[in-house]
RODO-2510 file (C-alpha; in nm, 4 decimals, decimal comma):
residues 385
     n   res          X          Y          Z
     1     x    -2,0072     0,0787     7,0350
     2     x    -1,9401     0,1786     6,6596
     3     x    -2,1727    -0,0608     6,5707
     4     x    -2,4492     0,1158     6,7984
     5     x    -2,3257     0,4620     6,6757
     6     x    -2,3855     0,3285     6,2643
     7     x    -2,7582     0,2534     6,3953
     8     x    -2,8202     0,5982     6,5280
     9     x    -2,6462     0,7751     6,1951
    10     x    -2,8617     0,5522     5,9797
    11     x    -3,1924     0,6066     6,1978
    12     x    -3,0924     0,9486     6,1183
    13     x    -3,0308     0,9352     5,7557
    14     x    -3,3692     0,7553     5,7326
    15     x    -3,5347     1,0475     5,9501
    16     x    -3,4316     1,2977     5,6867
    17     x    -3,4789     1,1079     5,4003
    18     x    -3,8336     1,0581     5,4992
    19     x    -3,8792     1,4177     5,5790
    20     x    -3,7443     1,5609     5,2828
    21     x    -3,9769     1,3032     5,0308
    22     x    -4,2918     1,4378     5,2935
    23     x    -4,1963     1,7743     5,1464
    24     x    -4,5207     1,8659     4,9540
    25     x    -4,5017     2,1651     4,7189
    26     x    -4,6314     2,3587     4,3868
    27     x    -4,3325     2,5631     4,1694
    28     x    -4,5266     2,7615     3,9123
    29     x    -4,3653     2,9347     3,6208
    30     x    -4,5232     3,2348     3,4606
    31     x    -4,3883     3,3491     3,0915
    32     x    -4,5523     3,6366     2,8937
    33     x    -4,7178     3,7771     3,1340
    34     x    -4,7926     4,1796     3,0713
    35     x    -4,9440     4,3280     3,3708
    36     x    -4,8509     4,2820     3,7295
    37     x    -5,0502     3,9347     3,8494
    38     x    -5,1670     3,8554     4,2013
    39     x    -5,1423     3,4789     4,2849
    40     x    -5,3347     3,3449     4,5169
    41     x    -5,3616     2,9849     4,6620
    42     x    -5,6886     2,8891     4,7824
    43     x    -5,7605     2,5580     4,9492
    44     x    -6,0792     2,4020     4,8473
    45     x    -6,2277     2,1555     5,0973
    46     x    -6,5764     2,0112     5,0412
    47     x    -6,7866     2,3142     5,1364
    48     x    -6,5166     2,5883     5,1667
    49     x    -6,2616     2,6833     5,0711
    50     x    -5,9655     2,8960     5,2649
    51     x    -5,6840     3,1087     5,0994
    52     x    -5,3437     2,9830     5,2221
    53     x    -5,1205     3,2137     5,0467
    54     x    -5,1365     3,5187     4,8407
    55     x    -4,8458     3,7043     4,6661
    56     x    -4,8144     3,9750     4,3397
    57     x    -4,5622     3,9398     4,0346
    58     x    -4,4360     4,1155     3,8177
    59     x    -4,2362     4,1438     3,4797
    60     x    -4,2246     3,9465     3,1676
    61     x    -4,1203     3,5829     3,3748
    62     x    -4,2017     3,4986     3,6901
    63     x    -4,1838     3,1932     3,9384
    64     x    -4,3065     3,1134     4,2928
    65     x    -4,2667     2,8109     4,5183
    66     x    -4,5955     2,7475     4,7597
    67     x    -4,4501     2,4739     5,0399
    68     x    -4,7864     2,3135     5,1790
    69     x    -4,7245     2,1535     5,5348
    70     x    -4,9138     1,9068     5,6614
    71     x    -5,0580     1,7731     5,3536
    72     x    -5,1865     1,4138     5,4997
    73     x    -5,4433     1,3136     5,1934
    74     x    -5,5261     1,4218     4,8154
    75     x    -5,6555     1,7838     4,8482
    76     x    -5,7812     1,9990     4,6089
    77     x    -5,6598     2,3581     4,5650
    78     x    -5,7582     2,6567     4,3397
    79     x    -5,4673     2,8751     4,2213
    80     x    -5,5984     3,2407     4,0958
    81     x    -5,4273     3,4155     3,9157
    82     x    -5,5748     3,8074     3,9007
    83     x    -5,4310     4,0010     3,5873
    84     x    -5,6229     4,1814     3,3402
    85     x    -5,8643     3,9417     3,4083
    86     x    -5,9150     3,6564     3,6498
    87     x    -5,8649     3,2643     3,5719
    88     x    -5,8086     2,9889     3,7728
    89     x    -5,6053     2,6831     3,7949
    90     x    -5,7325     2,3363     3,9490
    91     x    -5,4826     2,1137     4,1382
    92     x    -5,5265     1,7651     4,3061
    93     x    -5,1747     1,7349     4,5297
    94     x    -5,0646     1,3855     4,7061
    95     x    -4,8851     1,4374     5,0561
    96     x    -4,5237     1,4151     4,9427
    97     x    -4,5240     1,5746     4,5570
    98     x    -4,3661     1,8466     4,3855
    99     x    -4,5475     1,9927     4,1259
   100     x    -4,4576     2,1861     3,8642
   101     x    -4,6720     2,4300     3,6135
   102     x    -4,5310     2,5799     3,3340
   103     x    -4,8010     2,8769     3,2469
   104     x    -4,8184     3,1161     2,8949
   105     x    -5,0092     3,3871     3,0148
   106     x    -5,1551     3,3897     2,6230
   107     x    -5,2605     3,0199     2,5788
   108     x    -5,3350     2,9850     2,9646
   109     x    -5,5826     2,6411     2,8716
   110     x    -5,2911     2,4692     2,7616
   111     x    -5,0763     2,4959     3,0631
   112     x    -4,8188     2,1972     3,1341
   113     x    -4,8004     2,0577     3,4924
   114     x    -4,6014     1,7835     3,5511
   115     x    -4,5281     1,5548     3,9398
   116     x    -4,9151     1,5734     4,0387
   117     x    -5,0908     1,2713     3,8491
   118     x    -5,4080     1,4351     3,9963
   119     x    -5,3890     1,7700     3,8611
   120     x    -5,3305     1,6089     3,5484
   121     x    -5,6902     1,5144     3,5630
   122     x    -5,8357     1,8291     3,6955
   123     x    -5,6556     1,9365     3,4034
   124     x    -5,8537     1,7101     3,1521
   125     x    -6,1649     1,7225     3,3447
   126     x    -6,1835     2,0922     3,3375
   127     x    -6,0713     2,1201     2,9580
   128     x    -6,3525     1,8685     2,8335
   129     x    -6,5908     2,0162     3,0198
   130     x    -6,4755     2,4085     2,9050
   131     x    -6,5161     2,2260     2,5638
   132     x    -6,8583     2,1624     2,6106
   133     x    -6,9961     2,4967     2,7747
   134     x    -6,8559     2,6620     2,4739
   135     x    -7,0082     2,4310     2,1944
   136     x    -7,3474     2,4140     2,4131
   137     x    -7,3540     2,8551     2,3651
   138     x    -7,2913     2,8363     2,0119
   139     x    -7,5686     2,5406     1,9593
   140     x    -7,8225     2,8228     2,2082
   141     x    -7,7200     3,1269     2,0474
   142     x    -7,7917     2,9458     1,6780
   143     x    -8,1185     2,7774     1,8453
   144     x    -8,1915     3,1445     1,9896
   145     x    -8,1203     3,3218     1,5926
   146     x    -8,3143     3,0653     1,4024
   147     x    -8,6496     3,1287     1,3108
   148     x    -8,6671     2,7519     1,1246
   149     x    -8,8867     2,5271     1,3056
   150     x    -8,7255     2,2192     1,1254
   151     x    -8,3811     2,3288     1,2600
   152     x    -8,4519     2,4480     1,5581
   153     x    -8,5295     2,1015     1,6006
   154     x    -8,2681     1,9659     1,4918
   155     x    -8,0460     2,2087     1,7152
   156     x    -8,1632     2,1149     1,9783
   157     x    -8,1268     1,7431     1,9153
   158     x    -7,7451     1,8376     1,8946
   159     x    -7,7799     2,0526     2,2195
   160     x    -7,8613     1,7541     2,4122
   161     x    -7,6319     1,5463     2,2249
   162     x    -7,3143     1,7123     2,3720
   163     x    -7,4499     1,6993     2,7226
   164     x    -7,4807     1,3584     2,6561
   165     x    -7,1370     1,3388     2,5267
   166     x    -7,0624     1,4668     2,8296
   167     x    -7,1932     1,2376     3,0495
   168     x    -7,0471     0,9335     2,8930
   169     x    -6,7247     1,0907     2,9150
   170     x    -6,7665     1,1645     3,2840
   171     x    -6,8938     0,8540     3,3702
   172     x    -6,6178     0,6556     3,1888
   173     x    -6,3540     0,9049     3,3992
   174     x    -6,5356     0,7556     3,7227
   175     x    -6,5138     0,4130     3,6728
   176     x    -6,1727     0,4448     3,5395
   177     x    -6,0779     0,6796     3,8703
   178     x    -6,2599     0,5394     4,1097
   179     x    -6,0226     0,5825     4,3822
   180     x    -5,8824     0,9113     4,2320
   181     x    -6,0040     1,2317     4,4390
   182     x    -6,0615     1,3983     4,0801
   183     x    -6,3655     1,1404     4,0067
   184     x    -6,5567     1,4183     4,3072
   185     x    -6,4520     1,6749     4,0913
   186     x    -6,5893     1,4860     3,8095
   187     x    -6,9433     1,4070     3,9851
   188     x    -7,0136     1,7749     4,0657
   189     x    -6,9161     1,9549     3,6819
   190     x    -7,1871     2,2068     3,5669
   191     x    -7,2425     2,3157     3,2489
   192     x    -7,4261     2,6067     3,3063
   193     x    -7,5506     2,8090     3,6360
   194     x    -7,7069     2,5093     3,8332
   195     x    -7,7150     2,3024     3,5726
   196     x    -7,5070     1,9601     3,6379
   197     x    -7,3923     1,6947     3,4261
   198     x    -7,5019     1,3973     3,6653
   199     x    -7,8723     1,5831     3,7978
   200     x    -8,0746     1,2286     3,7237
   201     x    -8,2017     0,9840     3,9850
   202     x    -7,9889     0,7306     3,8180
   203     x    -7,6502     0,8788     3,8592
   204     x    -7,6795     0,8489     4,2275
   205     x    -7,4580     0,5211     4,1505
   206     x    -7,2265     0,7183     4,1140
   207     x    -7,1852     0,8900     4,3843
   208     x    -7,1929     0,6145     4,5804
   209     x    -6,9133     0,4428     4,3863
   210     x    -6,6330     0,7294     4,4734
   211     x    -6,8173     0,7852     4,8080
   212     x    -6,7452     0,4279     4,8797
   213     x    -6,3787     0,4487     4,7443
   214     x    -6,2641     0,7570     5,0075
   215     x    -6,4400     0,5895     5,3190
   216     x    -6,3010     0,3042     5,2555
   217     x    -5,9432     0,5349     5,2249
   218     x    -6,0035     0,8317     5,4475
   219     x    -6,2684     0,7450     5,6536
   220     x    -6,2043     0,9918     5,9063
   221     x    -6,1582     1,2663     5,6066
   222     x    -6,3629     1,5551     5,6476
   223     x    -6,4201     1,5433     5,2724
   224     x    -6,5324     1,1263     5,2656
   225     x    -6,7513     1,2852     5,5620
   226     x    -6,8967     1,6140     5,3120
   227     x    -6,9413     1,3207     5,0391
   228     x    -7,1692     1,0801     5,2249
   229     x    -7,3689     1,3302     5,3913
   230     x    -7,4319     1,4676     5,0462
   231     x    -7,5541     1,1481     4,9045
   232     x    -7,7301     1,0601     5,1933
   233     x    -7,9617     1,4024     5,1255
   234     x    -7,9771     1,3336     4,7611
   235     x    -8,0893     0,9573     4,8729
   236     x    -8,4069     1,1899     5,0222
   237     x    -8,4919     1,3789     4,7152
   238     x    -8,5229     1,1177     4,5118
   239     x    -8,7070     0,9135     4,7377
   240     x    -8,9383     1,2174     4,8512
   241     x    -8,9704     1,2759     4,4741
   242     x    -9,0782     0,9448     4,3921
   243     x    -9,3458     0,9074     4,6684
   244     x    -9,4985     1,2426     4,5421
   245     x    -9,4943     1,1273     4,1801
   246     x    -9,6939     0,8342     4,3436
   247     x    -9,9333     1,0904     4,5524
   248     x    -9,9457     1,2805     4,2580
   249     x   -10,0917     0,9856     3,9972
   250     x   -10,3497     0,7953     4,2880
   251     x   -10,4812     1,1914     4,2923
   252     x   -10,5377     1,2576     4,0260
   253     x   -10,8784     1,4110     3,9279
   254     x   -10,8211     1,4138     3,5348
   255     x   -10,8258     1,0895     3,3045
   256     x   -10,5712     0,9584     3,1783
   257     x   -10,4874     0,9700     2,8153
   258     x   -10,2381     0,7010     2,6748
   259     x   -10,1826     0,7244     2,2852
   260     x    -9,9357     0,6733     2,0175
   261     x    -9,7351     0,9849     1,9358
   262     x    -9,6003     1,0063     1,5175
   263     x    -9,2815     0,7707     1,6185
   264     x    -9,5206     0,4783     1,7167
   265     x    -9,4263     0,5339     2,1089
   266     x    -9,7296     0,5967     2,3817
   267     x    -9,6889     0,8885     2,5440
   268     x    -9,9287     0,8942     2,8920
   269     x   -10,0664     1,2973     2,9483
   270     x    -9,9445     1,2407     3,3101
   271     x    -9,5892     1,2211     3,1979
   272     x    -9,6474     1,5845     3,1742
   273     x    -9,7222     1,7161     3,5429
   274     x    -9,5227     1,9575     3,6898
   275     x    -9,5494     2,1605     3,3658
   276     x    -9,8470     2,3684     3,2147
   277     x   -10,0551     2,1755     2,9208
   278     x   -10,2709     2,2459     2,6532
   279     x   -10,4484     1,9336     2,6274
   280     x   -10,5821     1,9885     2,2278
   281     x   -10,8278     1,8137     1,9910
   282     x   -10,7872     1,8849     1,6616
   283     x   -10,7927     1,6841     1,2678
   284     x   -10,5904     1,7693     0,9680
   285     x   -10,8630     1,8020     0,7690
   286     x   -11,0233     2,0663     0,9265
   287     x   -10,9128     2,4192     0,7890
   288     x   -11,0128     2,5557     1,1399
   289     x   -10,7896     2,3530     1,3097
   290     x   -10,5127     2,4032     1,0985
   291     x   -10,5315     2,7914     1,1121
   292     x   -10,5575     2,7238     1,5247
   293     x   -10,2523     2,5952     1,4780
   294     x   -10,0423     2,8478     1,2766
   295     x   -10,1204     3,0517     1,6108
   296     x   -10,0138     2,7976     1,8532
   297     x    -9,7060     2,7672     1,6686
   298     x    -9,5879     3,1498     1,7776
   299     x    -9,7485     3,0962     2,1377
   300     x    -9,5358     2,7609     2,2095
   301     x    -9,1642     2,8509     2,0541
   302     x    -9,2473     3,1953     2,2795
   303     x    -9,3612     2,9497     2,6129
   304     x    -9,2338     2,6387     2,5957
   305     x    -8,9274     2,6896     2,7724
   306     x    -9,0852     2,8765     3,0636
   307     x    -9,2448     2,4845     3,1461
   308     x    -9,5121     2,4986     2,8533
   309     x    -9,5881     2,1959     2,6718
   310     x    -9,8859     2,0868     2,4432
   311     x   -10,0191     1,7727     2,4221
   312     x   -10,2279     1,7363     2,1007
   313     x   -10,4993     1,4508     2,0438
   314     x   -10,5589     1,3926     1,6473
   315     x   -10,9184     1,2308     1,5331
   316     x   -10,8607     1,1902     1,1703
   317     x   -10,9455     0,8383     1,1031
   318     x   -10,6509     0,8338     0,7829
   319     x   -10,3237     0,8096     0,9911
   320     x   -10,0813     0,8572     0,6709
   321     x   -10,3194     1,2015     0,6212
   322     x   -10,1950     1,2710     0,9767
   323     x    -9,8483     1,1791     0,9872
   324     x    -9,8031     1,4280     0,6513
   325     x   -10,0118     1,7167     0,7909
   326     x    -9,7178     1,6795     1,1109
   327     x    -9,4852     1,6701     0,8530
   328     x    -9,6047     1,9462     0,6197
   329     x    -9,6997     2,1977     0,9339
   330     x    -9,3980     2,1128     1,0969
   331     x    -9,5277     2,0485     1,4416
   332     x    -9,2872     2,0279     1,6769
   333     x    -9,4944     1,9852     1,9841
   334     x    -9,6495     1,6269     2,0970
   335     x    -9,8833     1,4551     1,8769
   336     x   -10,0980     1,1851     1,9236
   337     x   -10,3225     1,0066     1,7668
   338     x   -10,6929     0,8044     1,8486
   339     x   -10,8580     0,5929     1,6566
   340     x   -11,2396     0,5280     1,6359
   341     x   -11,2325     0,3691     2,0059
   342     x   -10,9985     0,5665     2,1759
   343     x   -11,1246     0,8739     2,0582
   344     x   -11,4814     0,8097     2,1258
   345     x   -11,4107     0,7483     2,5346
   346     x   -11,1569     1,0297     2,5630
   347     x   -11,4538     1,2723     2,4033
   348     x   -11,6638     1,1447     2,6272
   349     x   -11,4133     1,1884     2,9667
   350     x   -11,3816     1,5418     2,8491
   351     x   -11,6489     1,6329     2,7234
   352     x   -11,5461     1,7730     2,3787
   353     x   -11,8501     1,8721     2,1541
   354     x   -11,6220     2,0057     1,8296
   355     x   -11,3226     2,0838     1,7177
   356     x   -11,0531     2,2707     1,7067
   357     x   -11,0981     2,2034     2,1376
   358     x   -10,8411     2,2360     2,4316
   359     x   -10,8081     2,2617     2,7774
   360     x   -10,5735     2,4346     3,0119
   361     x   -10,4063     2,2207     3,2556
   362     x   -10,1795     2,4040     3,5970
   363     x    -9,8756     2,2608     3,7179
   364     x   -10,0449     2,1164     3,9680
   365     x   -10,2461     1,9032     3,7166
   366     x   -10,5881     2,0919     3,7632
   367     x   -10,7868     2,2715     3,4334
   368     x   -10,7485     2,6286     3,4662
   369     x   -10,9072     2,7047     3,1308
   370     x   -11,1665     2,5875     2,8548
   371     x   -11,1678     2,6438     2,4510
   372     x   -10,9121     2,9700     2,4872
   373     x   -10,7199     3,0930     2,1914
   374     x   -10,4864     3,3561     2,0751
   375     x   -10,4787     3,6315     2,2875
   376     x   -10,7201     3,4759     2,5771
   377     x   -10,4717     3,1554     2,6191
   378     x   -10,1717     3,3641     2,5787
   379     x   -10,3252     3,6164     2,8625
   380     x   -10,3537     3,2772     3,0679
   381     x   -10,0322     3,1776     3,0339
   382     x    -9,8935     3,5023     3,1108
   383     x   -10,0814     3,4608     3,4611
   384     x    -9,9822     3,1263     3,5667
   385     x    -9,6257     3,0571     3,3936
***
């Protein structure tokens, strides 16, 4: 009989062992804080999120305890914190942890958080890619200042540089994290208003990987369930995009051109569609041309990033006379070249008599406009950009 009565006190023991390691909560401590602050806790599931708890402090050092019941997977969760002004905190918390974040009001970035290895990585995630929003505005607001063609140029080359940076870094978090909640977190990081780190056809990988990883964890979670129904609709854009790339090049009603740009690398004219083009004929020895394009030089850093691009065709028969009036002019728009063959069918397709020449192609890959320049193409663009 004492032997039974040791089970059931064990069983027991076991009972409230196990319920007190379930215990899932956040402690947050606040120092230097000068106003009043309303803290909020806000759970974010995959398409919306639900405040859970909301509470105001005040005085120089504060602390709270949020007790989350019924944690049964990772789950994200936004902590707000409304002062002065209004910043926000990114956890990741396991069923069963107890996390703890140490907060100076007046270096809030570098906030300590410690029992949550997966707001750890929110942590990182969100710093690197805080890091790069704010070295991408100072790269647009020198790009924006800068009246140098040559270093606009090369601005921009270290614009998409850092998104690039970006990227790898990302990418490396993923397949390091595959099974780590944060690697969604990871997949869906913007870097501007709409504009995402992984928004190319390839990095649908991707999101298959970590989609793969929770169903094969949670597949009854209604966030492995938000996941796969996302990739399976981004698995219909890019197909649907593809076939009308396809549509798009058998229907074509303009020739295509196919020549060497300055770098030795073929650019085709119908790598352009979806954007308006000035298709333009021009040589380096003719003053015409070149005082054609002191103007086009204004119109395109004005235009081109409202989808205008121009897509010039050089005749001169000397390509070393070419590649230093590109140089010399500093053209930064893309430059091709023909030689005696080339050039002699593509003035024949389209049916140039002289030179300087251009026409006006539409997004939709139609020419909306013959020989205009100055104010008559810049009129035309007004009306279809």
């Amino acid at each position: 009989m004492r032997l039974f009565h040791r089970y059931i006190l064990l069983a027991f023991v076991l009972f409230v062992a196990c319920k007190q390691n379930n215990r899932t909560q956040i402690e947050v401590n606040f120092r230097n804080s000068k106003t009043p602050l309303e803290v909020n806790l806000l759970q974010q599931d995959f398409d919306k999120t639900a405040l859970k708890k909301s509470l105001t402090l005040k005085g120089n050092r504060q602390n709270c305890v949020f007790k989350l019941k019924d944690i049964q997977e990772p789950t994200f969760y936004q902590l707000q914190l409304k002062g002065e002004q209004t910043r926000t905190i990114i956890l990741l918390i396991e069923p069963g942890e107890q996390a703890s974040l140490d907060i100076n009001m007046e270096d809030f970035r570098h906030y300590a958080v410690t029992g949550s290895e997966g707001s750890v990585k929110t942590q990182l995630l969100n710093n690197k890619i805080l890091k790069t929003k704010k070295t991408l505005d100072s790269l647009n607001n020198l790009f924006i200042n800068t009246k140098n063609q040559h270093e606009k140029e090369i601005l921009q080359q270290q614009y998409y540089q850092i998104i690039d940076e970006q990227r790898a870094f990302s990418e490396q978090f993923i397949w390091e994290n595959p099974r780590s909640r944060a690697s969604v977190m990871a997949l869906y990081q913007q870097y501007g208003d709409n504009l995402f780190v992984f928004d190319r056809a390839e990095d649908l990988r991707l999101f298959k990987v970590v989609g793969s990883s929770l169903q094969a964890m949670y597949p009854e979670s209604e966030y492995t369930k938000g996941l796969l129904r996302d990739i399976a609709n981004q698995e219909k854009i890019v197909a649907n995009y593809r076939l009308t790339q396809l549509i798009k090049e058998s229907e074509s009603t303009l020739p295509e051109i196919a020549l060497p740009n300055h770098r030795g690398d073929t650019i085709l004219l119908s790598s352009l569609s979806g954007k308006v083009i000035l298709l333009s004929f021009w040589a380096s020895v003719d003053t015409e041309c070149l005082m054609e394009n002191r103007e086009l030089l204004d119109i395109y850093e004005t235009y081109r990033g409202k989808g205008f691009e121009i897509y010039q065709i050089s005749l001169d028969t000397n390509k070393e006379v070419w590649l230093e009036a590109i140089k010399r002019n500093a053209l930064p728009w893309i430059n091709v070249r023909a030689d005696v063959h080339d050039a002699q069918l593509i003035l024949g397709q389209y049916n140039v008599a002289g030179i300087p020449s251009n026409y006006l192609i539409s997004r939709k890959f139609d020419i909306v406009g013959k020989n205009l320049f100055g104010k008559e193409l810049v009129a035309k663009l007004k009306e279809i950009l």
